[in-house]
N, C-alpha and C positions, 0 to 999 in steps of 0.2 A: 591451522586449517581455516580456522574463523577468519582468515585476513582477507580473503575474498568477498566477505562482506562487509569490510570496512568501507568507511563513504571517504570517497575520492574528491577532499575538497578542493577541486580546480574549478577555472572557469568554464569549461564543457555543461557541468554539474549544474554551476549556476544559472546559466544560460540557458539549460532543459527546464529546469525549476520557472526560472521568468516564463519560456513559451506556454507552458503547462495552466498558468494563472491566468494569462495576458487577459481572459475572455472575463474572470471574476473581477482583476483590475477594473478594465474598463468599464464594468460595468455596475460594478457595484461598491469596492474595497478603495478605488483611487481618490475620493472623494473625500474619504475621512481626513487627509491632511489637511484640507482647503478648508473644511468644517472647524478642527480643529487653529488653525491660524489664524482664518478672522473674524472668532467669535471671543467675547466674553467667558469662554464659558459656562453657562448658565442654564437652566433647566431645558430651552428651546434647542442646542447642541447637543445633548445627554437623549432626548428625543430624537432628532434626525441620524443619531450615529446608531442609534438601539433599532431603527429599523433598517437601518443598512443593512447589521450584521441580520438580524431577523430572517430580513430578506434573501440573505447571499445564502440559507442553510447552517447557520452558523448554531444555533437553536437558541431555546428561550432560556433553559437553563444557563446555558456556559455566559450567552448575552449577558441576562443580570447578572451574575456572577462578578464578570470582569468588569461591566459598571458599575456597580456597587462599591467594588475596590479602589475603582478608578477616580470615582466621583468622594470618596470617602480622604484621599490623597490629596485633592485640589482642597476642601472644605480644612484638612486638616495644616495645609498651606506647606507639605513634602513637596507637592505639585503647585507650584504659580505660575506656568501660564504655557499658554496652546503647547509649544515643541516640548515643553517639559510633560505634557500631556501624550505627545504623541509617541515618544520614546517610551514611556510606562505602560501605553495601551499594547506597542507592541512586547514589549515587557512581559506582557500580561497574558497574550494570547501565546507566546511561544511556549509559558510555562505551562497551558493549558496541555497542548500538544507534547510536552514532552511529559516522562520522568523516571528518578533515579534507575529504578531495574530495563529503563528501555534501552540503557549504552550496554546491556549486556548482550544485546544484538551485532553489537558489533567492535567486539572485543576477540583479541588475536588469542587463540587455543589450540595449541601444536599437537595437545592429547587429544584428538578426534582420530579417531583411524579412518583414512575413506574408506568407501565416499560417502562425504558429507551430502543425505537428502535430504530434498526438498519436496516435499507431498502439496501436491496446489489442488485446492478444489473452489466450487465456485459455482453456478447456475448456469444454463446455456446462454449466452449470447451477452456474456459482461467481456469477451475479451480475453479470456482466460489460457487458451490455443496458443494466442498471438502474445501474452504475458511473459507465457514461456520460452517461448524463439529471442523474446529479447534478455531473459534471464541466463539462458544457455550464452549468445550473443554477448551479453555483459559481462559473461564469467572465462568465456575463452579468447576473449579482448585482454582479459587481465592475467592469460598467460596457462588459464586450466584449460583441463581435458573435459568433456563432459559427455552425457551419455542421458537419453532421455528414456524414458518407460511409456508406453502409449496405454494404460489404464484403461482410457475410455473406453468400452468396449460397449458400450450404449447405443448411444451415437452413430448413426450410420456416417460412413467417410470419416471419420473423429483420424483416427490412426493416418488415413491419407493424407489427413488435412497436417497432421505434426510430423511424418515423416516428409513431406514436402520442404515445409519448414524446416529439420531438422538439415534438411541437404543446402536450404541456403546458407543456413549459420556453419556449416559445415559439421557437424556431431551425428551421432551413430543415434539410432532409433532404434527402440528393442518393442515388436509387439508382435499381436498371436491375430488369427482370426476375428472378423469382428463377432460379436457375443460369446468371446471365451470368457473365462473365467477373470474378472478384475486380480485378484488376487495371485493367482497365477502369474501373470503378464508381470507385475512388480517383484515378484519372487526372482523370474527370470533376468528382470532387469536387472536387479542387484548382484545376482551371480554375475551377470555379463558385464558389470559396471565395475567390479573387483578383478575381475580375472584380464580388464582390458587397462588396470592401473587408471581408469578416472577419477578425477578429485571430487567431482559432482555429480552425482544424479538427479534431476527431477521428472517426479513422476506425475503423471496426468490422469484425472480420475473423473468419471463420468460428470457433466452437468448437470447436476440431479437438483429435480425442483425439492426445494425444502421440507414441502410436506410428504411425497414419497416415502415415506420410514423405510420400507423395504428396501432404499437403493441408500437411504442414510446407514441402514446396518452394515452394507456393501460396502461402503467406505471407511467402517469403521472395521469390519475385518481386512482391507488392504491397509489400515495404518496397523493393524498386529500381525500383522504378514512381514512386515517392513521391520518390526519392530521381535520380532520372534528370529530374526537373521543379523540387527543389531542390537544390543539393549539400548542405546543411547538415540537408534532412529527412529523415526525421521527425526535429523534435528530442527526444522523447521517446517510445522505445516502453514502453510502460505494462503488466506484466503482470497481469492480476487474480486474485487467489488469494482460497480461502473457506476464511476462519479456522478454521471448524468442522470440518474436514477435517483438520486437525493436520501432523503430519509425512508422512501420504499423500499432504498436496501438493509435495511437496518435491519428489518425483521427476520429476511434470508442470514445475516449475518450472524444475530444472536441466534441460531437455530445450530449453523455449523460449528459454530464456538461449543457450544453445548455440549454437542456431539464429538469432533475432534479435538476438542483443545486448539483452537486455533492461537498460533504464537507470533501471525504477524499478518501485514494485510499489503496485498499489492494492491493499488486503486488505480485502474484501469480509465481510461478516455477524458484525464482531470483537462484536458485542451480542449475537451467539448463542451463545457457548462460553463454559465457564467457566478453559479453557486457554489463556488471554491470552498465557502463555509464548513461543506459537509465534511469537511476533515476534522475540523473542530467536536462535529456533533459523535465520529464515527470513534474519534479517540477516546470523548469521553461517556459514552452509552458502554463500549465493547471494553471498554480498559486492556487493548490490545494497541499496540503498536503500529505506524505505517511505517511501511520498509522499504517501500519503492513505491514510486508513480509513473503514469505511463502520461507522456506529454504529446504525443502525434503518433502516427500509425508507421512511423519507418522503426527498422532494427533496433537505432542507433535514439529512439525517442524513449528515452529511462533516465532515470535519472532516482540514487536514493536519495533518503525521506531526509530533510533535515528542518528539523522544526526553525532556525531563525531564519537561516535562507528562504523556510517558505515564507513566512512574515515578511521578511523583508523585500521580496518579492509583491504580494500580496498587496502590502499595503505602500508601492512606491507609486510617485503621482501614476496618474493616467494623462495617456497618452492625446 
């Protein structure tokens, strides 16, 4: 059942990945080869590349981190000279972004019994609606049935807003009135998500501002609602963050992690910012995984997470 979340390394994939950056490229990440190439090396390179990354969101920790390494390579003469520098830099930043328990995301597991859910939660207005339509989109592209839950019951129009969606991508909508019961609604979906043989469900759950407590218990009994009709679900609470927001999202994030267990992060609008960085800051503040990225606002703009492609990406010239 996990195979639907395997990453499809074709060029589609990479090609969403480049668009997704192009803005971070250009504006900040493309530079480091050229720095890198015709420099010495020397303490004045080590400076203009430490505020690049600074700059792009990348943060201060992981920056010194990967310099330190970097510079401690050349000094020890592993690294002599720029390309041999620029390969270890990215080297350096993929290992940031990945590691070993995060390929268990996407490892084939035929013992799941559907449907396999997906609980998304998130703040209003990161994108989270529109996460979903392409998540559903992604997953009956690759040949599943899927079935969405409209949770939100906050939100005025929330339900409208994803059954609309739900009729583009072509998938069934399960919701109740708006202000019924959250819990409720995903109860039902799950029944209707079994009984209609879907391989997927994901459920949508109010954009509740983080300090809220009241709507954060709310989502913490729609994950034991979910989880009292599966032991093993949800298997993926998904949270959605919007790239654009930078390290302002940080704090909404650690708040839902806290609370849900969050076990993976879709980052929403990364074709908006020129501070691609925050991937780096968000992998390593949240020690949670990025699973997908949202590259442009059509269906078909997703693309999963794959730590060298985004480097490689990331850090190829500018245009």
């Amino acid at each position: 059942m996990f195979s639907l979340f395997k990453r499809n390394r074709d060029d589609v994939n990479r090609k969403q990945t480049d668009a997704g950056v192009k803005r971070s490229r250009e504006g900040w990440f493309g530079r480091i080869r050229s720095l890198l190439s015709s420099s010495s090396l020397d303490d004045s390179v080590w400076d203009e590349i430490e505020e690049v990354l600074v700059s792009a969101d990348v943060g201060v920790a992981t920056t010194l981190t990967v310099l330190d390494e970097l510079r401690a390579e050349v000094r020890s003469g592993r690294v002599s000279d720029g390309d041999g520098a620029f390969r270890r830099l990215k080297d350096l930043l993929a290992a940031e972004l990945a590691a070993e328990s995060d390929a268990d995301a996407w490892l084939d597991d035929d013992g799941i019994a559907p449907p396999y859910v997906i609980l998304m939660c998130g703040v209003n207005g990161v994108g989270k609606t529109t996460s979903i339509a392409k998540l559903a989109h992604h997953f009956t592209g690759a040949g599943k049935k899927v079935v969405l839950g409209a949770a939100d019951t906050f939100r005025a129009a929330a339900e409208e807003q994803l059954e609309i969606l739900g009729e583009r991508v072509g998938v069934d909508v399960i919701s109740h009135q708006p202000g019924a019961d959250p819990g409720a609604v995903a109860y039902d979906a799950w029944q209707a998500a079994r009984a209609r043989g879907a391989d997927v469900l994901i459920v949508d759950t109010a954009g509740r501002l983080h300090t809220r407590h009241n709507l954060m218990d709310e989502l913490r009994k729609v994950r034991r609602v979910i989880n009292g009709l599966d032991a093993a679900a949800p298997h993926q609470v998904l949270l959605t963050l919007d790239a654009t927001t930078g390290h302002n999202g940080l704090t909404q994030a650690q708040a839902f992690t806290s609370a849900v267990g969050c076990t993976g992060i879709f980052l929403a609008k990364l074709d908006g910012t020129a501070r691609g960085g925050i991937v780096l800051s968000i992998r390593r503040e949240l020690g949670v995984p990025i699973l997908f990225i949202g590259t442009g606002e059509g269906l078909d703009d997703i693309a999963p997470f794959d730590p060298d492609e985004f480097v490689d990406a990331l850090l190829a010239p500018a245009a």
